[in-house]
N, C-alpha and C positions, 0 to 999 in steps of 0.2 A: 381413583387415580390409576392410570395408564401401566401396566408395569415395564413398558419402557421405561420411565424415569427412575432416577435414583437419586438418592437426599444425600445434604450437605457434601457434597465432589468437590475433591480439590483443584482449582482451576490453576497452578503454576506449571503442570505439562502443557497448557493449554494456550500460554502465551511466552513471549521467546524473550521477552524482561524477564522471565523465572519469578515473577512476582506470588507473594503467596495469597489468596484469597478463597474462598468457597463459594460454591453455588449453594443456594438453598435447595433448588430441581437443577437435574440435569437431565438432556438426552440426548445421544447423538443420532442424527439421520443418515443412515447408508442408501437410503431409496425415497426419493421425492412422495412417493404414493402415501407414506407415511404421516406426511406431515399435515393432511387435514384431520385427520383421529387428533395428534398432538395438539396442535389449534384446539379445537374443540375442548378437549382435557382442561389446556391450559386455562380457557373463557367459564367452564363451568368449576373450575378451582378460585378462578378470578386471580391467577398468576401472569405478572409480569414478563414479558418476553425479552430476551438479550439475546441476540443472534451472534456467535461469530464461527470465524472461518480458522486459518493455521494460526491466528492471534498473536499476527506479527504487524501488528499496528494496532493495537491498544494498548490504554494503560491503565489496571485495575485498580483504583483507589479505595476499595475495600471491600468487603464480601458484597455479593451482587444477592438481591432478594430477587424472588420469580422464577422463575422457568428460562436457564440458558440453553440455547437451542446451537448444537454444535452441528455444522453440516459439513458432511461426510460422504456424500456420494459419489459414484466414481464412473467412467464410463464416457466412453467419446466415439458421434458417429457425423458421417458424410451428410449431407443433405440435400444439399445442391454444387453443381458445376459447371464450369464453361471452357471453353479453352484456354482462357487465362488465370482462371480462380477456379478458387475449390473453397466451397462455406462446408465450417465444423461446429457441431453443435457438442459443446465439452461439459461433463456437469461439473457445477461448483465447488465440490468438494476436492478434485483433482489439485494435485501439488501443483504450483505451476510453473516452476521452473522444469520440473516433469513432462510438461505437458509442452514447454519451448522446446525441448530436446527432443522429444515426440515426434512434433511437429516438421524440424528437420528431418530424422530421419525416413519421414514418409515423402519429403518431397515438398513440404506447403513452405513456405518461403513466409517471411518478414515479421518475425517474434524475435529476432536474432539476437536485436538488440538487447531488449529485456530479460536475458538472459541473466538468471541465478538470481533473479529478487523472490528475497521470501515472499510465503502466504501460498494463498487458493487462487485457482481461477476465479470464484464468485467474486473476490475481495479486487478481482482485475476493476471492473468499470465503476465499480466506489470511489474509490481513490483515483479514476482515469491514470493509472499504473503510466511511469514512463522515465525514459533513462534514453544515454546517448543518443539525443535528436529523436527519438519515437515517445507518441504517446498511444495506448491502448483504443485510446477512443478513435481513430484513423481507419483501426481497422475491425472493429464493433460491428455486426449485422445487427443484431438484436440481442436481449438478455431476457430471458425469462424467468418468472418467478412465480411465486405462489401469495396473494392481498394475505395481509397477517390478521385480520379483522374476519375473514368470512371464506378463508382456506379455496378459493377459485381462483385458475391459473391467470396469470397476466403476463401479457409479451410486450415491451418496448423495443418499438426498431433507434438505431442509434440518435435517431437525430430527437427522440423524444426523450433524450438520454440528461441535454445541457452538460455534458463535456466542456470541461474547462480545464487549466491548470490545476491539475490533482482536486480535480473537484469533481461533482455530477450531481444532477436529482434525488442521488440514495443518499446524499448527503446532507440535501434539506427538504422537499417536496414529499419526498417519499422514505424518508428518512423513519425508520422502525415500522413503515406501512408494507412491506414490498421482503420476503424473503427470496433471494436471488438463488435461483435451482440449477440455472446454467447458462450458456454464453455459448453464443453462438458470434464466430470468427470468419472473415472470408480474407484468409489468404491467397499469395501467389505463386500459380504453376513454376516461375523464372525465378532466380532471383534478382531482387531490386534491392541492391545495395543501396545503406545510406551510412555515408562515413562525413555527414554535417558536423557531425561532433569532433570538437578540437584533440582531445584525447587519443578518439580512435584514427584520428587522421594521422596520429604522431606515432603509433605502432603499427599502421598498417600502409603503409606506401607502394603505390602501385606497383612502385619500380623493383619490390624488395621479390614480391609473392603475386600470384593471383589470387587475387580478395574473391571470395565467395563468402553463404551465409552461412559456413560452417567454421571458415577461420573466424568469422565475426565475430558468432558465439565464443569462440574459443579467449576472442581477443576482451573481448567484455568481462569474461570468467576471470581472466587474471586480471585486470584492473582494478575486479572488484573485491578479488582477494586480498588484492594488495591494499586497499584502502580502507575494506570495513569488514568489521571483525566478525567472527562468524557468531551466531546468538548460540549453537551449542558449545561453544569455549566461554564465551564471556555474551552474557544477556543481553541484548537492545533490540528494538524496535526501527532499528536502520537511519534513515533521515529523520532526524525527531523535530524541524522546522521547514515550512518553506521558504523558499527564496521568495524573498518581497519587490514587490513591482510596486515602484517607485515615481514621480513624476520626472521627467526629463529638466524641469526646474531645478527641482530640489537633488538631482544624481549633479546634476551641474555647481549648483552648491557644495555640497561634499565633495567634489573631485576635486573643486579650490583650495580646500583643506586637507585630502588627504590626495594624491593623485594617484595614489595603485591603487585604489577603489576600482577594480571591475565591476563595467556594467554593460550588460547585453540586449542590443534594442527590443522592443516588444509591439509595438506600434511609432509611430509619429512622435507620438504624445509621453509615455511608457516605457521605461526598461527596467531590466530585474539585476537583483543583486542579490550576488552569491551569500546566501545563511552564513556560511562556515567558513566566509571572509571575516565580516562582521562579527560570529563569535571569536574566533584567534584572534583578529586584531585588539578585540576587549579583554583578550589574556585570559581565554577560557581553555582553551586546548589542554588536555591533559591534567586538569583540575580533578581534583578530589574531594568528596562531601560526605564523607561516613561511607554508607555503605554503597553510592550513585557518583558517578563520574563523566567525565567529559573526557572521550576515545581522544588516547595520546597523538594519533596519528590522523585522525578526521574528525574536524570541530561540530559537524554537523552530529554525531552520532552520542547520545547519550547511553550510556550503560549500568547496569547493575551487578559487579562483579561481587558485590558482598551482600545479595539476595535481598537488599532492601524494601521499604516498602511502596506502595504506587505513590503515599503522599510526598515518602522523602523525594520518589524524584520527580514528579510535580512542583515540588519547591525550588529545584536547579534549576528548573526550567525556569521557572519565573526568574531565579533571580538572574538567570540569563536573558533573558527576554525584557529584564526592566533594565539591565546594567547596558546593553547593545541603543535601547531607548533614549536613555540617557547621554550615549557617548552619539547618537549617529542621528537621530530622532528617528528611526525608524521600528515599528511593529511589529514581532517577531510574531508568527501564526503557527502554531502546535500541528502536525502531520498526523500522530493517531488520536485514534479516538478514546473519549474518558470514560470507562464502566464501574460503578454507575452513573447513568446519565446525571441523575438529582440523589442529592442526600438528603433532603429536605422535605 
């Protein structure tokens, strides 16, 4: 065995639930080079792989057996440029709200939005990362990574990505096949303001200031301090649902019955409905369950303010997700991901 690794580590610094769990192996990578020796290790141990990044979108449901592979790497360079763009090749392990702040102040334009959501960069194009009118995958060149079966590099350009609403390829196709090493970005020389979003349209008025993508930032930051709580005070994994896209039928049905039901078109056919309408109005807000609760001030955000454990709050969630079913008929869908995969 590698003496990188190290046996039974506690994984509750490791995720922003504060959840407590153990790895059986652990290692973290500070340098991509490393990771085909580990591979190897791991295949002639015949250890299972869990990869995660800042472990602000999962939820451990009980000690993980195998080899969690924590990436760690740090480091960001130019690649290519043109008059209008500049592509950055960033490694995965970067903070990434570090890496939005960064990015301003070199001059590369449109992360602005995204500003102050936890995690890693790698953990960006998983989750196709996105807030106030941007999604990540917009502005994705490629994300490269290292095949977890046979440690040889692999680059996806974006569009081999399937980017969707907080979705991608790393989430089913390539799903534990693909360890993500870095991400590479082409932002812009100018800024290109995007204030589509209703919120930031209400604090930032042409008329008041000249919007640029540093107030953006700034305006983003405080919104989002004001509505969701920070995981080193009180524990969560941020948006613990997504907003469900709905049929235009069936939003129309409900609106006869309730009519402040917001809902925001997504196609013709399609509009989405706000989670964390749906959770408050089922009178979950500010709920309590032992030691897992529902944020007094934002229904989308489950937390763990009395260190509980991943199942307890897996159980909220259901019983949210079945109480919302019941009253709305709609599907509530889980934002992080569950480690481990199988108990079974």
């Amino acid at each position: 065995m590698t003496n990188l690794f190290s046996r039974n580590v506690d994984l509750q610094p490791h995720n922003t639930l504060a959840i407590t769990a153990r790895a059986e192996w652990f290692v973290a990578i500070t340098d991509e080079r490393q990771l085909p020796d580990v591979l190897a290790a791991a295949r002639q141990q015949q250890l299972a792989l869990t990869v995660i990044g800042g472990g602000s979108n999962i939820v451990l449901r009980g000690d993980v057996p195998g080899l969690v592979v924590h990436i760690a790497n740090k480091g960001f360079s130019v690649v290519g440029e043109d008059e209008q763009t500049v592509c950055v090749t960033v490694a995965a392990g970067e903070v990434w709200d570090d890496w939005v702040r960064q990015s301003l102040q070199l001059g590369y334009y449109g992360l602005e939005n995204l500003s102050l959501i936890p995690g890693t960069v790698g953990a960006s194009p998983v989750q196709n990362i996105g807030a106030y009118g941007v999604e990540i995958g917009e502005l994705i060149e490629q994300v490269q990574g290292i095949d977890a079966v046979s440690g040889e590099p692999i680059t996806l350009a974006a569009a081999d990505c399937a980017f969707a609403y907080r979705d991608s390829v790393f989430k089913h196709g390539l799903a534990g096949k693909i360890i993500i090493t870095a991400v590479t970005f082409r932002l812009f020389r100018k800024p290109r303001t995007n204030l589509v979003y209703p919120a930031l349209q209400e604090v930032l008025s042409p008329t008041d200031v000249e919007i640029d993508p540093h107030r953006i930032r700034e305006a983003v930051c405080n919104l989002r301090r004001a509505k969701l709580p920070d995981p080193a005070v009180i524990p969560n994994a941020g948006s613990f649902f997504k907003n469900p896209v709905i049929s235009l039928v069936q939003a129309e049905q409900l609106q006869s019955r309730h009519p402040d039901m917001p809902a925001y078109p997504v196609d013709a056919t399609c509009v989405k409905v706000p989670a964390a309408w749906l959770i408050d109005q089922a009178g979950w807000k500010g709920r309590v369950k032992g030691p897992v609760a529902v944020h007094h001030s934002q229904a989308l955000v489950l937390t763990n303010p009395g260190r509980g454990s991943g199942n307890e709050l897996l159980a909220l969630a259901q019983e949210i997700a079945d109480n919302v079913k019941d009253c709305y008929g709609i599907c509530l869908e889980m934002e992080p991901v569950i480690i481990p995969f199988q108990l079974d």
